[in-house]
C-alpha positions as CSV (number, residue, x, y, z in Angstrom):
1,X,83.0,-15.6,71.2
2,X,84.3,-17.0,68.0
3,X,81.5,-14.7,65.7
4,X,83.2,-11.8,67.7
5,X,86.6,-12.7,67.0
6,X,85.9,-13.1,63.3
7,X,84.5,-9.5,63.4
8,X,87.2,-8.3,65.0
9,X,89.6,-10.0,62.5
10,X,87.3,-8.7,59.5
11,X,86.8,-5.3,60.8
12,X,91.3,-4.8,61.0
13,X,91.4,-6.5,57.8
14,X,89.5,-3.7,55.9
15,X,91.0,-0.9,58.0
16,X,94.2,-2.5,57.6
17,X,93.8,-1.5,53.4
18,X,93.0,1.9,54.3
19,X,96.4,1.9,56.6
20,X,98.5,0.5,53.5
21,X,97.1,3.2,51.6
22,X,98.9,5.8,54.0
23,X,101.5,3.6,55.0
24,X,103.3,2.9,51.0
25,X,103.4,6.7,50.3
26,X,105.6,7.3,52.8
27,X,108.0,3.9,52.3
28,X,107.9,5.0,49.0
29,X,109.8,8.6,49.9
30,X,111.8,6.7,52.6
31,X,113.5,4.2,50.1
32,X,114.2,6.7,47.6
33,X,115.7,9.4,50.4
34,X,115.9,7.8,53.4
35,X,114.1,10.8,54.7
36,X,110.7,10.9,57.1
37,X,107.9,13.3,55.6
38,X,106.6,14.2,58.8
39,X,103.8,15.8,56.9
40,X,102.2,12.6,55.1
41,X,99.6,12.1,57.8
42,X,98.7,16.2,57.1
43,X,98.5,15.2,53.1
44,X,95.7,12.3,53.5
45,X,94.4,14.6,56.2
46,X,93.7,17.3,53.4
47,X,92.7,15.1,51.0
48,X,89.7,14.3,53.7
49,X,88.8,17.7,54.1
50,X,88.7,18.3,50.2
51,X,86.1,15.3,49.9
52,X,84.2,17.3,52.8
53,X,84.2,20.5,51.2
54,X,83.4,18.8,48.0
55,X,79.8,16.8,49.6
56,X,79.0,20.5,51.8
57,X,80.1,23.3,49.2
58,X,79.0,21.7,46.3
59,X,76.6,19.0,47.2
60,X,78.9,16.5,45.2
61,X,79.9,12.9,45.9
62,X,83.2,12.0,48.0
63,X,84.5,9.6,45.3
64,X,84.3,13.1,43.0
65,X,86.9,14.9,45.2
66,X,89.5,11.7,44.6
67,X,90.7,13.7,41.2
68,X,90.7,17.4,43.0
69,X,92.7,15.7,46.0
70,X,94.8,14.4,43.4
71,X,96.0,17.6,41.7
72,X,95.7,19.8,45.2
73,X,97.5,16.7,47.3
74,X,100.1,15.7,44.4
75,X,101.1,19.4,43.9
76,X,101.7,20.0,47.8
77,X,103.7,16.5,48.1
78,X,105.7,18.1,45.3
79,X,106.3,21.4,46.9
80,X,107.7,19.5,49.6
81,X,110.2,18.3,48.0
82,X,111.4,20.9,46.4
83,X,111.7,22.5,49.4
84,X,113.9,19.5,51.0
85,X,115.6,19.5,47.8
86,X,116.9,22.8,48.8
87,X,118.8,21.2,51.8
88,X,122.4,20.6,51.3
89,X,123.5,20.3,55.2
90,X,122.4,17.4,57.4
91,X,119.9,16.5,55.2
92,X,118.8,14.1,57.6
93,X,117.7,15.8,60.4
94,X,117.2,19.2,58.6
95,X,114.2,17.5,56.9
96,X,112.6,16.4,60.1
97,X,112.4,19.6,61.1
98,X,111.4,21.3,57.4
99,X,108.2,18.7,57.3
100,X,107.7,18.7,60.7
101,X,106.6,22.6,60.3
102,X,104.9,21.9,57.5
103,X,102.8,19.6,59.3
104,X,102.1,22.5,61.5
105,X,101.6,25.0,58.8
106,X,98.9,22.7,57.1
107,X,97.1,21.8,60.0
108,X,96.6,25.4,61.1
109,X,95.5,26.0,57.9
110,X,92.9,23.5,58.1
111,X,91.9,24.6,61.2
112,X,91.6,28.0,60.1
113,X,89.5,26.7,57.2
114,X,87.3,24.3,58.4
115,X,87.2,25.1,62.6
116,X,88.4,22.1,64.9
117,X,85.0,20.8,64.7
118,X,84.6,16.9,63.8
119,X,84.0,16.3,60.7
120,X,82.1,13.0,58.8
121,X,80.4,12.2,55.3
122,X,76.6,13.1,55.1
123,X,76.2,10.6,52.5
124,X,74.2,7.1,54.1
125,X,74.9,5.2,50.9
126,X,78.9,4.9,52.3
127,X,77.9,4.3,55.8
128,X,75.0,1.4,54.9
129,X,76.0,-2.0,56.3
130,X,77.1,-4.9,54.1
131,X,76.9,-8.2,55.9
132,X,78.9,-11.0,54.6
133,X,78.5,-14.6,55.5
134,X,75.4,-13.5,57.6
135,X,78.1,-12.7,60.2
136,X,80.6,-10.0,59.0
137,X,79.3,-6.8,59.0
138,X,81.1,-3.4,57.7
139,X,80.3,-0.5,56.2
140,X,80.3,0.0,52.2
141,X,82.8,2.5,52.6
142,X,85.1,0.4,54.5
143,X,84.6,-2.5,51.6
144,X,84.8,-0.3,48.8
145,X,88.1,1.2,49.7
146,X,89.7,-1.8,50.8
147,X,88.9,-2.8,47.1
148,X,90.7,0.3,45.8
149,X,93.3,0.0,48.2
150,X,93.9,-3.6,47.2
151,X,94.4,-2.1,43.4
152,X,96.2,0.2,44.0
153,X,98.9,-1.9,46.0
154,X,98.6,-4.3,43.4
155,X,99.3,-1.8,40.5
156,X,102.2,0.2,42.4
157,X,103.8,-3.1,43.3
158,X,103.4,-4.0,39.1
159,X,105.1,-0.6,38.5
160,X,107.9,-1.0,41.4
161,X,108.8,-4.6,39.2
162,X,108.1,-4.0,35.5
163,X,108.5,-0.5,34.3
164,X,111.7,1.5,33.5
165,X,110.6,4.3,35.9
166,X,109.9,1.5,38.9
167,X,113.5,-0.2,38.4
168,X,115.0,3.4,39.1
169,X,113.3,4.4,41.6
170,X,114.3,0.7,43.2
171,X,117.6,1.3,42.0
172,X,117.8,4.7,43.8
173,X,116.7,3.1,46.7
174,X,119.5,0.4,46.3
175,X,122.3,2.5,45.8
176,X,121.9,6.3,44.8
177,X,125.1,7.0,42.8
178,X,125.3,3.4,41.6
179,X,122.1,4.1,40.0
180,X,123.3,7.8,38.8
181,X,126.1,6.0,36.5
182,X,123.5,4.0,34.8
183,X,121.7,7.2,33.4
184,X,119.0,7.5,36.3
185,X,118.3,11.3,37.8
186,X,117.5,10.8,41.1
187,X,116.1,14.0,41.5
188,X,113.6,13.1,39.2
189,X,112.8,10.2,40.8
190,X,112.6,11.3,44.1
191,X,109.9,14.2,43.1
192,X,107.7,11.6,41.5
193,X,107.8,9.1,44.6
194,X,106.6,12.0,46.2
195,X,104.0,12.9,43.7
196,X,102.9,9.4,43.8
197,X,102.9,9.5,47.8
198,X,100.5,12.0,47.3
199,X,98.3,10.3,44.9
200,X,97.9,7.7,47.4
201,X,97.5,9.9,50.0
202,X,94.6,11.4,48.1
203,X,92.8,8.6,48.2
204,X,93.6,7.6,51.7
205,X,91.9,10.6,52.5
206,X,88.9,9.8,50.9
207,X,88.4,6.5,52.0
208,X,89.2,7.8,55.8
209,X,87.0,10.4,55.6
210,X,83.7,8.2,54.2
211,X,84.4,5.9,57.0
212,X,85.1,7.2,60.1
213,X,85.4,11.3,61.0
214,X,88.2,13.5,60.7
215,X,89.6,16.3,62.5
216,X,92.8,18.8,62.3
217,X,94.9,16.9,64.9
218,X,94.1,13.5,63.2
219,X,97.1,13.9,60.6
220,X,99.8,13.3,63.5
221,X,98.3,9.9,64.4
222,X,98.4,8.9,60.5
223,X,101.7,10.0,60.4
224,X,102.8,7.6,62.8
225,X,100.5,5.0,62.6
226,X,102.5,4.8,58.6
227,X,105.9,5.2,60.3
228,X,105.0,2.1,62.2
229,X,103.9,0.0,59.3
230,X,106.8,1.3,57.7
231,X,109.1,-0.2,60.2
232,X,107.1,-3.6,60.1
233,X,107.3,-4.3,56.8
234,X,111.0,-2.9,56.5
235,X,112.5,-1.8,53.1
236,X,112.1,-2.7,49.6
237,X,108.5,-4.8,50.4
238,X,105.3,-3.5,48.8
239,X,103.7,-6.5,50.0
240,X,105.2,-6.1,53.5
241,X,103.7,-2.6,54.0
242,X,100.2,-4.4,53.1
243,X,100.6,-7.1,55.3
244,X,102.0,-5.0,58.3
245,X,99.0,-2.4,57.9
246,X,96.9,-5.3,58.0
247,X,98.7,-6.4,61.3
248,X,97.9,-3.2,63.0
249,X,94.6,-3.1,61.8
250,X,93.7,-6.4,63.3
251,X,95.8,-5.7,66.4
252,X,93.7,-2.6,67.4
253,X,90.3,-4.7,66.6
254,X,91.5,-7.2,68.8
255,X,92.4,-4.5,71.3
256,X,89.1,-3.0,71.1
257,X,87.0,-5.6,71.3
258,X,88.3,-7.7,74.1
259,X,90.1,-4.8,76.3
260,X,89.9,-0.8,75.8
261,X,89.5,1.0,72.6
262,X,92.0,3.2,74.7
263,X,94.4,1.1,74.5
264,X,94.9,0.5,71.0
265,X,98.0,3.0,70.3
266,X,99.8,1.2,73.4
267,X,99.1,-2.1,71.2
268,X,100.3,-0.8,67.9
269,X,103.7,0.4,69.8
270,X,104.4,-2.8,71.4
271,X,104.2,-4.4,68.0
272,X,106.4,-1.9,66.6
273,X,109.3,-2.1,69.3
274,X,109.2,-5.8,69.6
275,X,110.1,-5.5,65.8
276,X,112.4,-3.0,66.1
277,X,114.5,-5.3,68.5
278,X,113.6,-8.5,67.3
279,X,114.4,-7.4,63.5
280,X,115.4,-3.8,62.8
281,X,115.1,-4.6,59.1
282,X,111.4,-5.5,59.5
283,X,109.4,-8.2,59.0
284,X,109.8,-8.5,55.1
285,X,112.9,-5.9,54.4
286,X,116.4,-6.3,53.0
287,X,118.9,-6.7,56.0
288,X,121.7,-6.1,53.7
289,X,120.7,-2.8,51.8
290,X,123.3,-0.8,50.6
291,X,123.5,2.6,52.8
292,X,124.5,5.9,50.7
């Protein structure tokens, strides 16, 4: 019992990095605009399929697509702003429903692309077991990108705290036109949250795709699943969004191993509303953040 607990415990741990990945793109566009991409999930979604095209059409290795997802991903994050940008009337809930039909739109392009079929990596080097311990077993793929995922946390929190461009997009966040007075554009920083949503997403992607399979409808479910670390960690945390993903993660391992795999969405959601009542600020966020 207790080598199958500290599997389960391992096991959410790593898919907990791949869940930060997701989850910090979209907190980064929600502190900066207070605005839900309903799309996010469909961005790392693409970015999977790009790293499947990239091992069937041209025989290349997933890690290869990571700077194609980049460019593809980063410019279509970017196009969605500028189309939100475009809203000047209840900007609010004019954006849920201007990503939400995005999220449509790139899903049935997907689908009419690369069929409803599931798909997974056809490289065994990701999917060999590493065994840690002599106990804790995984697959490279889940190891290697909860590495990467680790860095990349690490280097977006170190650009959040000591550049110029990090303190105005926290500044943004803060207070929009306190931060317009001091000389920052927000329109400028609000695309390149988005663009760097997107280069996380890219690699989200990746790492989802070389580790599990992916299909059209799977971008909904990431959507939400980063909606729900999101609220966990609450505003203004970088390390909160990697210690909520990491909650979920080991929460559905725990679900799956000693009840249902069915039921781990119904365990994610009762963490997430026990927060939401308990602390609406989340679990590491800013109860007193200013409000535009």
């Amino acid at each position: 019992m207790t080598e199958l607990t500290l599997q389960a415990l391992y096991s959410g741990l790593l898919v907990g990095g791949a869940y930060a990945m997701i989850a910090l793109g979209l907190a980064l566009v929600f502190g900066t605009m207070r605005l839900i991409n309903l799309a996010h999930g469909e961005l790392v979604l693409l970015a999977a399929y790009i790293a499947f095209e990239m091992e069937r059409g041209y025989g290349l290795n997933a890690l290869a697509a990571i700077p194609v997802a980049i460019v593809i991903v980063g410019a279509t994050a970017l196009l969605t702003y500028l189309a939100i940008s475009r809203i000047r009337h209840e900007r609010e809930l004019n954006s849920l429903i201007l990503t939400f039909g995005l999220a449509i739109v790139l899903t049935n392009l997907i689908l009419m692309r690369w069929s409803a079929d599931i798909r997974s990596t056809s490289n065994g080097w990701f999917q060999e077991g590493v065994v840690l311990g002599g106990t804790l077993f995984s697959m490279r793929s889940e190891l290697l990108f909860f590495l990467i995922g680790l860095a990349l946390i690490g280097a977006v929190h170190l650009w959040l705290a000591k550049t110029w461009n990090g303190r105005a997009l926290r500044a943004v966040a803060s207070n929009r036109a306190a931060a317009t007075l001091m000389g920052v554009n927000p329109a400028r920083v609000e695309a390149f949250s988005f663009v760097i949503a997107g280069l996380l997403a890219s690699v989200a992607g990746v790492a989802v795709y070389t580790a599990s399979v992916v299909y059209p409808a799977l971008g909904h479910n990431l959507t939400v699943k980063a909606f729900v670390i999101t609220v966990l960690a609450g505003l203004g945390s970088v390390p909160g969004v990697l210690i909520g993903a990491v909650m979920l993660g080991v929460a559905e391992a725990l679900t799956a191993t000693f009840l249902k795999p069915s039921l781990q969405e119904l365990a994610a959601m009762v963490i997430f509303l026990g927060v939401l009542f308990l602390k609406p600020s989340g679990l590491f966020g800013r109860s007193n953040t200013v409000r535009r």
